[in-house]
C-alpha positions in Angstrom: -7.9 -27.6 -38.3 -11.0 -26.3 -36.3 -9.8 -24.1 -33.1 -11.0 -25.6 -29.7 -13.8 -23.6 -28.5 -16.1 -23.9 -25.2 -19.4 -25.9 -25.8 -22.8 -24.4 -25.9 -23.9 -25.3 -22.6 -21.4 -24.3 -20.7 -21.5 -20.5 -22.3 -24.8 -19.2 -19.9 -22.2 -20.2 -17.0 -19.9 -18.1 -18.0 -22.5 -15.3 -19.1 -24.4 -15.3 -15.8 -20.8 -14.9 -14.1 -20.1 -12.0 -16.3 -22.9 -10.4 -15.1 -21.8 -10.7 -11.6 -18.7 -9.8 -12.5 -19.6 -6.6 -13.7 -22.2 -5.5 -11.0 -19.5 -6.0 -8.5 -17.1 -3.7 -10.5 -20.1 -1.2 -9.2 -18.7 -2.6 -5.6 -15.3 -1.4 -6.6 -15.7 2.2 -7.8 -17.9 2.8 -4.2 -15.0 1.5 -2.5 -12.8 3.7 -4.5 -15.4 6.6 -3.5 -14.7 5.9 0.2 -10.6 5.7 0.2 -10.4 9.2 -1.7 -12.8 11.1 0.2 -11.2 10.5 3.4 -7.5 10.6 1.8 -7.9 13.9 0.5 -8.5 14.9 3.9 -5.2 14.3 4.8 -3.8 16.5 1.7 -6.0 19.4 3.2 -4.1 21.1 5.5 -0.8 20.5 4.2 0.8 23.6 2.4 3.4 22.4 -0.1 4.2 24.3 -3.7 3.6 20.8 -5.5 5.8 21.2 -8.8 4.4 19.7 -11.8 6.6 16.7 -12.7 5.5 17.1 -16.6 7.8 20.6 -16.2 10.5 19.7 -13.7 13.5 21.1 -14.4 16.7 22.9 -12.7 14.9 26.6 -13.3 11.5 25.1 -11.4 12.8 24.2 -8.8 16.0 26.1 -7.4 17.8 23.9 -4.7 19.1 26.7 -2.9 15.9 27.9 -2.2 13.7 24.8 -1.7 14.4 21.9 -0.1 11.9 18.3 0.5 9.4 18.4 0.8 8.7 22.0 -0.4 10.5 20.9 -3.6 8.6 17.6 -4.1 6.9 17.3 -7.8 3.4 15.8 -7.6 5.0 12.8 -8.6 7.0 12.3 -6.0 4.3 13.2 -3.2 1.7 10.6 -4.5 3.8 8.0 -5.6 6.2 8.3 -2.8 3.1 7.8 -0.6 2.7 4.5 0.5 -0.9 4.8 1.5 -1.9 6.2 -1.8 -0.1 3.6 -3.9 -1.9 0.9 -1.3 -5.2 2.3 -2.6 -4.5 2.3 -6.4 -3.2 -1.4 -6.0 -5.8 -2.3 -3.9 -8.4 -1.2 -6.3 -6.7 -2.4 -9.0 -6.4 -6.2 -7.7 -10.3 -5.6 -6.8 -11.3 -4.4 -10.8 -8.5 -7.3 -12.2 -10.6 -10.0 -10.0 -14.0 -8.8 -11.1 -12.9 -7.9 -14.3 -11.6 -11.7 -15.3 -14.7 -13.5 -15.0 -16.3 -10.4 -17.1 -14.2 -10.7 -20.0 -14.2 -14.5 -20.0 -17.9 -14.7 -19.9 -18.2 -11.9 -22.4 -15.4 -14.2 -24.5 -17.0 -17.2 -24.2 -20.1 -15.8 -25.5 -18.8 -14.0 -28.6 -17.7 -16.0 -32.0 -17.6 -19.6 -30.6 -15.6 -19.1 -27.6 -12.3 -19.9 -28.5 -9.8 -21.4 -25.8 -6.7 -19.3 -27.5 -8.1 -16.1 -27.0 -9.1 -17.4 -23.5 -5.7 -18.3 -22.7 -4.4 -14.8 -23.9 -6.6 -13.5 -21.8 -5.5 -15.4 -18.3 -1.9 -14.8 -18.9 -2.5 -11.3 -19.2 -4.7 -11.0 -16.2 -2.5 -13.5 -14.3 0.8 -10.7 -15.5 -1.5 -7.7 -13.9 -2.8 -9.7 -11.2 0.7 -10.6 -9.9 2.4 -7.2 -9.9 -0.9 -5.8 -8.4 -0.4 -8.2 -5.8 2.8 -7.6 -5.0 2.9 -4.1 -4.6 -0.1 -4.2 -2.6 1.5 -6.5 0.1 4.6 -4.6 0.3 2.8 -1.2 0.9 1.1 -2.8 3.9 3.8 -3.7 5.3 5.4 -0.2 5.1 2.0 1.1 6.4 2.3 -1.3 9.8 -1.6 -1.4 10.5 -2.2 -3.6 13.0 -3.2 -7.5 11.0 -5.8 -10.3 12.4 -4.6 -13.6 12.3 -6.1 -14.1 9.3 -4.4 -11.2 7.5 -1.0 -12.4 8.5 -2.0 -15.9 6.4 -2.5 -13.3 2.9 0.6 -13.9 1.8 -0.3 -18.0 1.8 -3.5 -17.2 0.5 -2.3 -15.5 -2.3 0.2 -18.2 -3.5 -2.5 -20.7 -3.4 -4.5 -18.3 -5.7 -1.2 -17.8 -7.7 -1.1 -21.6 -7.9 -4.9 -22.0 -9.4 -4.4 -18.9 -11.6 -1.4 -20.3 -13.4 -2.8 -23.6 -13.7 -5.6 -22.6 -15.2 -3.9 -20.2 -17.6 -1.4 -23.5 -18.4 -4.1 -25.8 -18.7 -6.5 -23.7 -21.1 -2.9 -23.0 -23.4 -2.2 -26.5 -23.5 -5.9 -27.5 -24.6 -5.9 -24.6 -27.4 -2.3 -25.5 -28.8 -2.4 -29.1 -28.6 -3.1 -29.8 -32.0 -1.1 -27.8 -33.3 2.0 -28.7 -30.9 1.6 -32.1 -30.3 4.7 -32.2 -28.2 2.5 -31.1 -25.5 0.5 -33.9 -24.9 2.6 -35.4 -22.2 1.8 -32.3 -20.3 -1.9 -33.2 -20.4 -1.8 -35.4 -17.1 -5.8 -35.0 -16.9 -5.9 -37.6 -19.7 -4.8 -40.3 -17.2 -8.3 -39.9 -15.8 -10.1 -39.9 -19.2 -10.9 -35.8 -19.3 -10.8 -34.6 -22.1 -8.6 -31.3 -23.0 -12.1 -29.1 -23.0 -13.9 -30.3 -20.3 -10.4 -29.4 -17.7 -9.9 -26.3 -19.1 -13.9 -25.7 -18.8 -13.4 -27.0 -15.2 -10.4 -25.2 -14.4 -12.3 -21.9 -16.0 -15.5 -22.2 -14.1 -13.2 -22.8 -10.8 -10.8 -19.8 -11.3 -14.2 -17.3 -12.4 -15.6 -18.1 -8.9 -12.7 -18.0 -7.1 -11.9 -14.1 -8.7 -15.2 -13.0 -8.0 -14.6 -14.4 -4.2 -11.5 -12.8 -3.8 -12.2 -9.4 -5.0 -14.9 -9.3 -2.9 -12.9 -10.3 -0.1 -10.1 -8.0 -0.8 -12.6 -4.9 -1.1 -14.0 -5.4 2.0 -10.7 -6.5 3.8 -9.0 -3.3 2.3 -11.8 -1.3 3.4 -11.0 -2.2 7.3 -6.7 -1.8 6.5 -7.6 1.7 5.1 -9.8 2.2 8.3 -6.9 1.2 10.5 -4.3 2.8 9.1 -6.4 6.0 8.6 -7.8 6.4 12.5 -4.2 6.1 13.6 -2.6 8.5 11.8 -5.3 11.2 12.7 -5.0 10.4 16.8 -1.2 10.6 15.7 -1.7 13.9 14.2 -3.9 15.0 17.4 -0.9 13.9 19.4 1.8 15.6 17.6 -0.2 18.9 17.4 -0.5 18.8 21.3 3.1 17.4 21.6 4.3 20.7 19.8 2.0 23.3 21.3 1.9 22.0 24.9 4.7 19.5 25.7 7.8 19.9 23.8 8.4 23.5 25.4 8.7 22.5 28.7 10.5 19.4 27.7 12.8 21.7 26.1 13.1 23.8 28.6 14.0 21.0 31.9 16.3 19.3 29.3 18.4 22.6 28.9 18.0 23.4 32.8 19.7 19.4 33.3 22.1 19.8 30.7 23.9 23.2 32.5 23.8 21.5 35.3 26.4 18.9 33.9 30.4 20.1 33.6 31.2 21.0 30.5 33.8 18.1 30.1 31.3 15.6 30.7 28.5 17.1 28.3 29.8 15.3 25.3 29.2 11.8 26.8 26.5 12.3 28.5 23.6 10.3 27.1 20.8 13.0 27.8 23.4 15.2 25.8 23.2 12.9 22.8 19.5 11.4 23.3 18.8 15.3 23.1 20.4 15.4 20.1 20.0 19.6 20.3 16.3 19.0 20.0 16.3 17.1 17.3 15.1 13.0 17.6 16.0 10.4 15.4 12.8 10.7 13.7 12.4 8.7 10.2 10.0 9.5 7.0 6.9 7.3 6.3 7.0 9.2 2.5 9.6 7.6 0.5 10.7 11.1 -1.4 12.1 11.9 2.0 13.3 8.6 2.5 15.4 8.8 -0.5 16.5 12.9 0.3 18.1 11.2 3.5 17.7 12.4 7.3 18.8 16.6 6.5 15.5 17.0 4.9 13.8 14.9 7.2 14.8 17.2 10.3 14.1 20.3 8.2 10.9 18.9 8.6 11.4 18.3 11.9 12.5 21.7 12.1 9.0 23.5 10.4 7.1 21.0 12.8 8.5 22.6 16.3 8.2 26.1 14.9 4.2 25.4 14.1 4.7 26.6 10.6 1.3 26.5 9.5 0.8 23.4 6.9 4.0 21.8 7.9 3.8 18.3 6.5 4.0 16.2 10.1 1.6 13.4 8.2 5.2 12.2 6.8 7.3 11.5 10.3 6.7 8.4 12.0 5.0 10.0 14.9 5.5 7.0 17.2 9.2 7.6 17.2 8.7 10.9 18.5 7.1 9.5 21.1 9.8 7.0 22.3 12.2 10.0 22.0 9.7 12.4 24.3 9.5 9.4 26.8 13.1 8.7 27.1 13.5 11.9 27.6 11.4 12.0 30.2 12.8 8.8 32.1 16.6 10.2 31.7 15.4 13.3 33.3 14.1 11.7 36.6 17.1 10.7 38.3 18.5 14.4 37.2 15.5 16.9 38.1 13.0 15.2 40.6 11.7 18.5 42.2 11.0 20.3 38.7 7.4 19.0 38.5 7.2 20.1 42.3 8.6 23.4 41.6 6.0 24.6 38.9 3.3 23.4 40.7 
């Protein structure tokens, strides 16, 4: 029984897509260029001891002695990064979308084109694909950057392209297997129309090709702007906080302490400046998920080397904004309580 294999004239196709394919992987790796420059930026100030995971063990790292994120491995700083894991899937849906239409064209070129090793191919891509995917969308929503209309609709999108990917990788194993599974000939609803089992899973091919070279070029260049946006943010964050600390948090300190003395000791405990105060210490949450998992002590230690300007403290792994919200409730609970401090120091 001869295997099912693509016709002659529809191999340039697929060649000429190939090629496209792979001058776009060029695309990719520029791309890639642009995220790491600017990310190792934010690694450059920050002083950490960085164990290596390959030789973690109790003796490494004495717990004691450090604590997160001093005792993180470089395991857990990278992969517990959200922005870093957004740029390895990001690049990694961009190669798997260029990189389909490049190995089916080089395929369908080489010894006759078969549609089983096609169909291999698209269930593995449409595997990778997937997971790549999914991991991407969930690290931008643990990033928060600010989404267009449009970029709210990805998740649609991308079950529409889930759709034709899966179709096309059921369609091309049901043309290669047919003959050999007859069974699966019921599944073939194109024959209604008179198509034959090649020319749908030609069709179906030639649509899901374009479609990957569309949407990696579209995630590239969409993933580009979410880096941007995420990026810009966290440095005027970073500006903020470093004023925060130096400039504002020691007078804020200071009038909070001056308000709290002022109330009876009996009351203190109830008092919501008392607990909003929280002994200098906000609610503040981790963006890095090896904190996240360490729980909220670690997170204040943090907290704690932030306030005391120890050089190369981490502060790229709070959530900046709610140290803002803390600072300005702060602020409004002391109004009622001191309104002639302001007046005083001036």
């Amino acid at each position: 029984m001869e295997a099912k294999a693509i016709q002659q004239d529809d191999i340039l196709f697929f060649l000429n897509v190939a090629v496209i394919g792979g001058a776009l992987i060029g695309l990719a790796f520029v791309s890639l260029t642009f995220f790491l420059v600017d990310l190792l930026k934010r690694y450059d100030k920050t002083a950490l001891p960085v164990f290596r995971h390959q030789e973690r063990n109790e003796q490494t790292r004495r717990s004691h002695k450090l604590i997160p994120p001093d005792s993180m491995t470089d395991l857990e700083l990278l992969d517990g990064d959200p922005l870093v894991v957004f740029i390895a899937f990001s690049v990694s849906v961009t190669w798997n979308c260029f990189l389909l239409p490049l190995t089916i064209g080089l395929t369908a070129g080489w010894g006759g084109a078969r549609l089983s090793f096609l169909a291999i191919e698209l269930f593995l891509f449409l595997v990778f694909l997937t997971f790549s995917v999914l991991v991407r969308q969930v690290k931008i929503r643990e990033l928060k950057p600010y989404l267009t209309r449009e970029e709210l609709l990805w998740p649609y999108f991308t079950g529409i392209a889930f759709v034709l990917f899966a179709g096309t990788t059921g369609v091309v194993t049901i043309a290669a297997m047919r003959d050999a599974y007859p069974a699966l000939g019921h599944l073939a609803l194109w024959n209604r129309w008179a198509i034959t089992d090649e020319h749908a899973a030609v069709f179906m091919l030639k649509a899901v090709c374009i479609l990957s070279l569309l949407l990696g070029t579209y995630t590239t260049n969409k993933d580009m702007f979410i880096f941007f946006k995420t990026v810009a943010a966290e440095r005027m964050r970073q500006r903020w906080v470093e004023t925060f600390v130096r400039d504002t948090y020691p007078d804020l300190k200071q009038r909070v302490e001056n308000a709290i003395n002022n109330i009876p000791i009996a009351e203190r405990e109830a008092d919501s400046l008392v607990r909003r105060w929280n002994h200098g210490h906000p609610d503040v949450i981790s963006t890095h998920d090896a904190l996240k998992k360490a729980g909220p002590k670690f997170v204040r230690e943090l907290w704690i080397e932030l306030i005391n300007r120890r050089s190369g403290a981490a502060s790229w792994m709070l959530d900046i904004p709610s140290i803002a919200n803390w600072a300005a409730d702060l602020e409004d609970m002391l109004i009622p309580r001191v309104p002639t401090v302001s007046s005083e120091k001036r």
